[in-house]
C-alpha positions in Angstrom: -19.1 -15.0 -12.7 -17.7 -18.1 -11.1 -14.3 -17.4 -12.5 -12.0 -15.1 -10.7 -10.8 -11.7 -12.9 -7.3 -11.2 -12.3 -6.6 -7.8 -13.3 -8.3 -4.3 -14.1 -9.0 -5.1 -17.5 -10.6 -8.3 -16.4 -13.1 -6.4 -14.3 -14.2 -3.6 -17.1 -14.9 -6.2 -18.8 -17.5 -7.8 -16.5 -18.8 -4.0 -15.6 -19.5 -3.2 -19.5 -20.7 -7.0 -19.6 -23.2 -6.6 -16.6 -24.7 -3.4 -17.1 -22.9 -2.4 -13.9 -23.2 1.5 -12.8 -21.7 1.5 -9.6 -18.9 -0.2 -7.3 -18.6 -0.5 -4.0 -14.5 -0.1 -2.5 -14.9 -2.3 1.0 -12.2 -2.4 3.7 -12.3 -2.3 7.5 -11.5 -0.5 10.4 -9.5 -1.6 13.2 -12.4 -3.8 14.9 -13.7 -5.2 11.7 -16.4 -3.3 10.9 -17.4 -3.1 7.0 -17.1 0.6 5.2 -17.4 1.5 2.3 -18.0 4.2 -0.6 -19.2 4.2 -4.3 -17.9 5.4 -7.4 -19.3 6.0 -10.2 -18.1 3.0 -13.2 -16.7 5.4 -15.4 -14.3 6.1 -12.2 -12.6 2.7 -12.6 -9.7 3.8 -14.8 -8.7 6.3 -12.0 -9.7 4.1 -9.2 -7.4 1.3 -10.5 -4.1 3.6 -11.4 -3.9 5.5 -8.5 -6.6 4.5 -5.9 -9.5 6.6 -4.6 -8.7 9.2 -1.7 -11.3 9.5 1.5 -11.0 11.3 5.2 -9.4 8.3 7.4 -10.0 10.3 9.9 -13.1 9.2 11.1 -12.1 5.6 10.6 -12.1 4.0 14.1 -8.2 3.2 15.0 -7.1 5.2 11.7 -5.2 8.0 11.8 -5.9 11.4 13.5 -7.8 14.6 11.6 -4.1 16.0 11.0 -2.7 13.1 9.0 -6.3 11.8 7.9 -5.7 11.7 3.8 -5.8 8.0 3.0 -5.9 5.9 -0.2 -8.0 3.1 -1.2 -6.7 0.5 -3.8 -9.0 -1.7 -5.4 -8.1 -5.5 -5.7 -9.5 -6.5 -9.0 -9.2 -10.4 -8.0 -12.1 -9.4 -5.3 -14.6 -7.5 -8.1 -18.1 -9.3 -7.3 -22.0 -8.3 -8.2 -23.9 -7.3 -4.9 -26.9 -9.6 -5.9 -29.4 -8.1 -3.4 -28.7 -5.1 -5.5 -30.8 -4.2 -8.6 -29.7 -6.1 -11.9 -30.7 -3.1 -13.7 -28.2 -0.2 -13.7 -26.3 -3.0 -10.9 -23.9 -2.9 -8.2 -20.8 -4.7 -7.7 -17.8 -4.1 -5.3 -14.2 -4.6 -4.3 -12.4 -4.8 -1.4 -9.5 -2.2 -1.0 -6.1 -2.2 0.3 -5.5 1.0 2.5 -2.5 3.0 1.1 -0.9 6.4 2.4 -0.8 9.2 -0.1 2.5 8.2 -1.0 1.5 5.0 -2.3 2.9 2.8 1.1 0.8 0.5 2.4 -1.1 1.6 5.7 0.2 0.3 8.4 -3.3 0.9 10.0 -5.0 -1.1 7.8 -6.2 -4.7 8.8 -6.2 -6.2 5.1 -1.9 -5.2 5.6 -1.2 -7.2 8.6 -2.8 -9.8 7.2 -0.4 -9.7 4.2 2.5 -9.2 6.4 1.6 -12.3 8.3 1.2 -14.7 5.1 4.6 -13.0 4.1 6.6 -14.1 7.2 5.1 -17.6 6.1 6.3 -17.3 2.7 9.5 -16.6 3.6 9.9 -19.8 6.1 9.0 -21.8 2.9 5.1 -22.5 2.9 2.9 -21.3 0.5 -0.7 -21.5 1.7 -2.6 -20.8 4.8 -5.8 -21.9 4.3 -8.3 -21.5 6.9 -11.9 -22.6 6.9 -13.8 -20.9 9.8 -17.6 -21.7 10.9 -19.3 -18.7 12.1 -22.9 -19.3 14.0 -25.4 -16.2 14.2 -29.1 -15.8 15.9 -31.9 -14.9 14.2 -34.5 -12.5 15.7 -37.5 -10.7 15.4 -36.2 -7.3 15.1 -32.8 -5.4 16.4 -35.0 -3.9 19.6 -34.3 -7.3 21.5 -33.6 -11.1 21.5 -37.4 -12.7 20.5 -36.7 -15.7 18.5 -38.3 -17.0 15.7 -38.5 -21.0 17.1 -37.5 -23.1 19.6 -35.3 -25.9 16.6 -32.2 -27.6 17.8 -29.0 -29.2 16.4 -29.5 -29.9 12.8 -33.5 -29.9 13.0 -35.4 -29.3 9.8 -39.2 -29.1 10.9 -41.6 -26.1 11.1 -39.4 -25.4 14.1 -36.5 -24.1 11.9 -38.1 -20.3 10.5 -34.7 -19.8 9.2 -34.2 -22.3 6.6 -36.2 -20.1 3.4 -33.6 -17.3 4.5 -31.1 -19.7 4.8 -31.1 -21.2 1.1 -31.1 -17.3 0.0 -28.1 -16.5 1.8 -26.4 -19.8 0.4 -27.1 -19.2 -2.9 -26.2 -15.4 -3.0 -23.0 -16.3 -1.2 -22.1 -18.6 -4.1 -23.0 -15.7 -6.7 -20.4 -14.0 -5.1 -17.7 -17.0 -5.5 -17.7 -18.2 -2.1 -18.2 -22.1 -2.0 -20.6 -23.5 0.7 -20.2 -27.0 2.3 -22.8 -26.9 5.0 -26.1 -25.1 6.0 -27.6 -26.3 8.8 -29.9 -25.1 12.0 -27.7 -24.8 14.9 -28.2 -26.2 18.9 -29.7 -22.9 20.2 -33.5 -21.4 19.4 -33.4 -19.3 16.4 -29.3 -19.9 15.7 -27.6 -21.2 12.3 -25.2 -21.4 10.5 -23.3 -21.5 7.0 -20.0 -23.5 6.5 -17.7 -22.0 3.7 -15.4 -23.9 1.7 -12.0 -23.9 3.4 -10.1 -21.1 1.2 -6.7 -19.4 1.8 -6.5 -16.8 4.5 -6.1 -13.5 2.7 -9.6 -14.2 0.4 -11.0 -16.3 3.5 -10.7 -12.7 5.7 -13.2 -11.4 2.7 -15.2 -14.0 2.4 -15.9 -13.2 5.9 -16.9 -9.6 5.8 -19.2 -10.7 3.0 -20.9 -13.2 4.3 -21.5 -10.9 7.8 -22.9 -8.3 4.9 -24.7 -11.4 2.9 -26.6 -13.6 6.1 -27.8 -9.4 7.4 -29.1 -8.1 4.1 -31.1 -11.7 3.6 -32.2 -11.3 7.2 -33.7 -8.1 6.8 -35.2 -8.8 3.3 -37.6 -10.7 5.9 -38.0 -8.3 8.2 -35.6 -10.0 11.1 -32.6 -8.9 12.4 -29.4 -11.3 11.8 -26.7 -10.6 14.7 -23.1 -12.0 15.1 -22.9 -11.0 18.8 -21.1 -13.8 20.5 -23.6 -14.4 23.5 -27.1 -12.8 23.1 -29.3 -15.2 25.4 -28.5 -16.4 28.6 -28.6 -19.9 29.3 -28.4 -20.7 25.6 -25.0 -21.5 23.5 -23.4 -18.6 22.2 -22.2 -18.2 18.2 -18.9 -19.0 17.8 -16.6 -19.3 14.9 -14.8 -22.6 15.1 -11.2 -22.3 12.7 -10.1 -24.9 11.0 -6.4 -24.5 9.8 -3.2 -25.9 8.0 -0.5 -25.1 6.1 0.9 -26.3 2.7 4.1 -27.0 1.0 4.6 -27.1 -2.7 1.1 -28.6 -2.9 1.3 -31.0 0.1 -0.2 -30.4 3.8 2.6 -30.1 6.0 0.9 -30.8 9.0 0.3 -34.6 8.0 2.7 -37.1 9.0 2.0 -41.1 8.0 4.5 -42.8 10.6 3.1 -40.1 13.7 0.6 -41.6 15.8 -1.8 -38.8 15.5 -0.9 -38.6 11.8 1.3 -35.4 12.4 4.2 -33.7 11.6 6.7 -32.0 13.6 5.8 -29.0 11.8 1.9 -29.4 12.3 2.5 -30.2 16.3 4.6 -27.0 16.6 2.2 -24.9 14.8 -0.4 -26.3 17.3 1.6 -25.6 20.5 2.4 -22.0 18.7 -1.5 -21.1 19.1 -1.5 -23.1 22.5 1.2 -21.1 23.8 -0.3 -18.0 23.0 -3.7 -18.2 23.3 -4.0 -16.4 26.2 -2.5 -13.3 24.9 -4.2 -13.5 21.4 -7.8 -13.6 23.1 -8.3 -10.0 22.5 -8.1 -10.7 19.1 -10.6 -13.6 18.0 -12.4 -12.5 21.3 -12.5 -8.7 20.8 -15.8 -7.3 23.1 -17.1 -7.5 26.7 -19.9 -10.1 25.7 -17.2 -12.4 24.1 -16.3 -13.2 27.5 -19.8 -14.4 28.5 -19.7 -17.1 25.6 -16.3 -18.0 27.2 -17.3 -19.7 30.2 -16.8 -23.7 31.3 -20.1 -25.7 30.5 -21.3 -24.5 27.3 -19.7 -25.7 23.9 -16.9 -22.7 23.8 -13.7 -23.8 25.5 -11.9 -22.1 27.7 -8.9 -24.8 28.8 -5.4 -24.3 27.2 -4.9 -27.7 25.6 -5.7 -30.1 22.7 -7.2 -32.8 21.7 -8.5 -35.2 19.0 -12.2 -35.8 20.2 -12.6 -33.6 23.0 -14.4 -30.6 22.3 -13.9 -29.3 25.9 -10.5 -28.5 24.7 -9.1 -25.4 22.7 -7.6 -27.2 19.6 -9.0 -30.3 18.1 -7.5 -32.1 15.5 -10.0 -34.3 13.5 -9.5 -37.9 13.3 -7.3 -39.2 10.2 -8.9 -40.6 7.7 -6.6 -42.5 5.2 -6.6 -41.1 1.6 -7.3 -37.6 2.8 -4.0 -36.3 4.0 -4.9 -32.9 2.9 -7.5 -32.8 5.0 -5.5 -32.7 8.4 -5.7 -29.8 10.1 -6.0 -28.1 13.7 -9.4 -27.0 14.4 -9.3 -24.0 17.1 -12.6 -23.8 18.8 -12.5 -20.6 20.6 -12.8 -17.8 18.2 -16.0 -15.8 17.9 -17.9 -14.8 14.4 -17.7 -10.6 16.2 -13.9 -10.5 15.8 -12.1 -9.0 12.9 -11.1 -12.0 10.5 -8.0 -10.2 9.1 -6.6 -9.5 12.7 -7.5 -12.7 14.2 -6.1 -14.7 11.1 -3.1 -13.2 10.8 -2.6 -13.4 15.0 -3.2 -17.3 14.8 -0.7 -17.8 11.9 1.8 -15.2 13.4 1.4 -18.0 16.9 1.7 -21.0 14.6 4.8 -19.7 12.8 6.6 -18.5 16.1 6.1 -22.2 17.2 7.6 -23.8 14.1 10.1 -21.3 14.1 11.2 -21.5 17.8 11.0 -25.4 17.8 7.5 -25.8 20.8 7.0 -28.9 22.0 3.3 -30.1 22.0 2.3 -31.6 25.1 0.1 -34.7 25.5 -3.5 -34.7 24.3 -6.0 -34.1 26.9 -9.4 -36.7 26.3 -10.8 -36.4 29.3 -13.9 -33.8 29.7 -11.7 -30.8 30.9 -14.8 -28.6 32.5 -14.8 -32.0 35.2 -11.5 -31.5 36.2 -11.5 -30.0 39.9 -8.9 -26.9 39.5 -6.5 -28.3 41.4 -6.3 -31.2 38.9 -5.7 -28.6 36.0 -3.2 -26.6 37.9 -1.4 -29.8 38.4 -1.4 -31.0 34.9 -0.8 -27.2 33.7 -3.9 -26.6 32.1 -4.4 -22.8 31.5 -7.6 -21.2 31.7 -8.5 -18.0 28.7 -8.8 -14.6 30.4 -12.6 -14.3 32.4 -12.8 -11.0 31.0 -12.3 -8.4 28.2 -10.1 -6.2 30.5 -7.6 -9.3 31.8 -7.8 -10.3 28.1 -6.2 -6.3 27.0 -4.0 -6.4 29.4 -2.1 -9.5 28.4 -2.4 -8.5 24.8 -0.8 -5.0 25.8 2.2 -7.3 27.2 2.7 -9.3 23.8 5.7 -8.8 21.9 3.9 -11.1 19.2 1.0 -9.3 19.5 2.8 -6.1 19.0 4.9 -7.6 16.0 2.0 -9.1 14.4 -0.3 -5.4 14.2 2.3 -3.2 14.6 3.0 -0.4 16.9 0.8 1.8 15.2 -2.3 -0.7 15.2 -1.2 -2.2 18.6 -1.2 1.3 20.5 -4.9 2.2 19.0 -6.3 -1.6 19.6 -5.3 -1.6 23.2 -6.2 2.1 23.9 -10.0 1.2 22.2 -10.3 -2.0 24.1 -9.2 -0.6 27.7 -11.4 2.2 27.1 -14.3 -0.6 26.1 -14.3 -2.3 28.8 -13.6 0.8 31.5 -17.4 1.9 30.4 -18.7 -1.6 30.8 -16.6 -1.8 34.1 -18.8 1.2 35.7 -22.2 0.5 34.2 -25.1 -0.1 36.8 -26.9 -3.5 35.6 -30.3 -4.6 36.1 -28.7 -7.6 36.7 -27.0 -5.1 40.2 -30.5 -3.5 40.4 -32.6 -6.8 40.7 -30.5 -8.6 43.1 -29.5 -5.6 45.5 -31.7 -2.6 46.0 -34.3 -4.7 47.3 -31.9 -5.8 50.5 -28.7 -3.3 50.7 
C-alpha cells in the first residue's frame, strides 16, 4: 500500500485485493472538523462517476436547509485502509471534494479554497507548495478533565513518558496510511507529544492532517485516554502548537534559496515572508480559529505573538532555519504561530494566498529581529514597528472581517459564514460567568 493509486480503477483494485467492504468519503466543514459517511464497496462505480449525494444542510457553514443537496466526489489518489479497522471484511476511506448538484465545485467547501489558492500559485509560475507542519497534542486520563499521565519534559524517554507505547502505534499506523514520519518525540509540557510528518505538498499535507487528528485520537482511546488538540488546556504549562514549515518550488528548484544573499534567500523567498508578516494579523482567525487559541498566544511561553522574523529567535513569528550548504532545498520559512485546532485547508491556503500577495506586490522584508522580543519594553517595539497578534478571538474576527485577502482567499460565501460563526463564538464566551470571576470577586464585591 505504500504506492499511491491514481485513478478509480487503481482503487478497485486494492478494494477486491484487500477484502475491503466498506469506504469511508471524509471532508470538512467550515472549522475543520472531520465528517464522514460509508458506502457500501459495491457503490464505488457510482461513487466515482457521479459522486455520492448527502443533506449539507447540517454541515456547519454549508448551505441552508433550502439549498442543502450537496455532492461528494471521491479522490482516488487519497483511497487508504483505516488500520484500526477490522482486516476482516476492512475499511478504507477517501477524502472528497464537495460539488453542487450540477457538478461545480462548492464554493463552501474547505478542500476548494485550498485548490484555488495552489492555482493562483500555478498561474505565477511555481509548482509546489509544500508545507511541513508540527502539530503538539496532550494526553489525558479521560475527556472529563485535564489529569495527566506524567510529569516528562522536552524529549525525555524515561518511565516519565506514558505516551511513548501509544506513540509508536500512532507512528506506524500513520505510515500504513502513506504519511512519512520524521520525528516522534515527548514534548516540554506534562503528558504532551508530538509526531513530525514528512514535509509534503499542501493539498495532500491538508489530509494528512485530518488523518493524523483522526490517527493520534483513535490510538489514544484504544488505551483508554483521551488525545486533545486544544491549543491551551493547562494553565501555566506550554500550549500545543503547530509550527509550519514552508517553501515554494520552481521547475524542481526551491525558490526561496539564494547562494550570493546573506541569509541565503531570494527575493522571491523574502517577499513571500513579508507576505505572511504583513498579514498575520488579519489571517489569525484562521490558523488561530477559537477563544482558547488566544490563551496559547501570550508573551512568555514558546508561541509568539511579535510581528517579525528571524533566523534563531524563536520569540519571533517567522524563523528561517540556518543554511546549511548542500541542502538548498531545505530553506524554508518556518511560521511558529499556528495552532494544531485550526482547519489545515483554510489556514494553508490563507498563508500561501499572504505569501503570493507579497511576491506579487513586490514587499520588502525588514531586518531580522535576534534579540529576545518578549524583553523589549513596548515602547521599544512600537519604535522599531513591531506588531503584536490580536489578544483575543473577537479583535482577531474583526480584522479578518476587514480583509480583502481574507475575503478573496475563502470567498464571499465562506467568508460571510466564517465571520458570522466566529463573532457569534466569542459573543457566548464574552458573557460567560467564570470561576475564574467567581473565585476572585464574590468573596469581596
Amino acid at each position: 500500500m505504500s504506492d499511491r493509486p491514481t485513478s478509480a480503477a487503481d482503487v478497485k483494485a486494492l478494494v477486491d485485493e484487500g477484502g475491503i467492504r466498506f469506504i469511508r468519503l471524509w471532508f470538512t466543514d467550515i472549522l475543520g472538523q472531520l465528517k464522514s459517511f460509508s458506502i457500501n464497496a459495491e457503490e464505488l462505480d457510482d461513487a466515482f462517476e457521479g459522486g455520492m449525494g448527502f443533506d449539507g444542510s447540517s454541515i456547519t457553514g454549508f448551505n441552508a436547509i433550502e439549498e442543502s443537496d450537496m455532492i461528494a466526489m471521491p479522490d482516488p489518489t487519497t483511497f487508504r485502509i483505516i488500520p484500526w479497522r477490522p482486516e476482516e471484511q476492512g475499511v478504507a476511506r477517501m477524502f472528497c471534494d464537495i460539488q453542487t448538484p450540477e457538478g461545480t465545485p462548492y464554493e463552501g467547501d474547505p478542500r476548494h479554497v485550498l485548490r484555488r489558492a495552489i492555482d493562483r500559485m500555478h498561474a505565477m509560475g511555481f509548482d509546489t507548495f509544500n508545507v511541513g507542519p508540527e502539530l503538539e497534542y496532550f494526553l489525558f486520563k479521560d475527556n472529563k478533565g485535564t489529569e495527566t499521565l506524567d510529569e516528562g519534559g522536552y524529549f525525555d524517554l524515561t518511565t516519565l513518558d506514558a505516551g511513548s507505547d501509544v506513540r509508536r502505534e500512532t507512528v506506524l499506523a500513520l505510515e500504513q496510511q502513506g504519511i512519512h514520519v520524521e520525528y516522534s518525540h515527548h514534548e516540554v509540557g506534562p503528558s504532551q507529544h508530538e509526531v513530525d510528518m514528512r514535509y509534503a505538498d499542501a493539498l495532500k499535507m491538508a489530509d494528512d492532517c485530518m488523518t493524523y487528528r483522526i490517527t493520534v485520537k483513535e490510538y489514544a482511546m484504544k488505551y483508554g485516554w483521551h488525545a486533545t488538540f486544544m491549543p491551551k488546556p493547562l494553565f501555566g504549562e506550554n500550549g500545543s502548537g503547530m509550527h509550519t514549515h514552508m517553501s515554494l518550488f520552481k521547475n524542481g528548484s526551491n525558490a526561496f534559496f539564494d547562494a550570493d544573499d546573506t541569509y541565503f534567500l531570494s527575493d522571491i523567498g523574502k517577499a513571500f515572508i513579508a507576505g505572511q508578516l504583513r498579514h498575520a494579523r488579519e489571517l489569525s482567525s484562521i490558523f488561530a480559529q477559537w477563544v482558547n487559541s488566544y490563551k496559547r498566544l501570550v508573551p512568555g511561553y514558546e508561541a509568539p505573538v511579535y510581528v517579525a522574523w528571524s533566523r534563531r529567535n524563536r520569540s519571533a513569528l517567522v524563523r528561517v532555519p540556518l543554511y546549511h550548504p548542500g541542502k538548498e532545498k531545505t530553506t524554508r520559512m518556518e511560521l511558529r504561530c499556528p495552532d494544531p485546532a485550526c482547519n489545515p485547508y483554510l489556514t494553508f491556503a490563507a498563508l500561501l494566498q499572504a505569501g503570493l500577495e507579497g511576491i506579487e506586490k513586490g514587499y520588502e522584508l525588514p531586518e531580522p529581529m535576534e534579540k529576545n522580543l518578549y524583553h523589549l519594553a513596548p515602547d521599544d517595539r512600537k519604535r522599531l514597528g513591531i506588531e503584536q497578534l490580536p489578544e483575543t478571538l473577537g479583535e482577531a474576527i474583526e480584522l479578518t472581517a476587514e480583509s480583502e485577502l481574507v475575503l478573496r482567499t475563502l470567498g464571499e460565501h465562506m467568508f460571510n459564514r466564517y465571520v458570522e460563526i466566529k463573532r457569534q463564538e466569542w459573543e457566548d464566551y464574552r458573557v460567560q460567568v467564570t470561576q475564574w470571576e467567581l473565585d476572585r470577586y464574590l468573596p469581596v464585591l
